[in-house]
C-alpha positions, 0 to 999 in steps of 0.5 A: 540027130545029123552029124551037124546037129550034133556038132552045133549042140557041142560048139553050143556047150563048149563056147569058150573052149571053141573059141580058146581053138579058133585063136589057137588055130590062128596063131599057129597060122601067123607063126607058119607064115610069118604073119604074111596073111595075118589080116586075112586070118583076123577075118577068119578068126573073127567069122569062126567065133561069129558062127560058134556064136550064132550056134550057141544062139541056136541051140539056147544055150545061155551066154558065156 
């Protein structure tokens, strides 16, 4: 099994806590800078969750 399989089989297991993350993540962004690229970073949020989404697919996990 690759790093990558690996890491989508974690992302797949772990949903909510990878998307808990992404916001986390974002947030901290927006704090930094002043909320200057924060449309930007809404974009990129929503891509992140998009793929742990897709790998969760991917992996067969149910829905959470």
């Amino acid at each position: 099994m690759s790093i990558v399989d690996k890491v989508k089989e974690m992302l797949g297991q772990n949903v909510d806590k990878a998307k808990g993350a992404v916001d986390k993540a974002g947030d901290m962004i927006d704090e930094k800078t002043g909320g200057k690229y924060a449309d930007k970073v809404d974009k990129a949020q929503e891509q992140a969750k998009k793929f742990v989404d897709e790998q969760r697919k991917d992996s067969n996990q149910p829905p959470a």
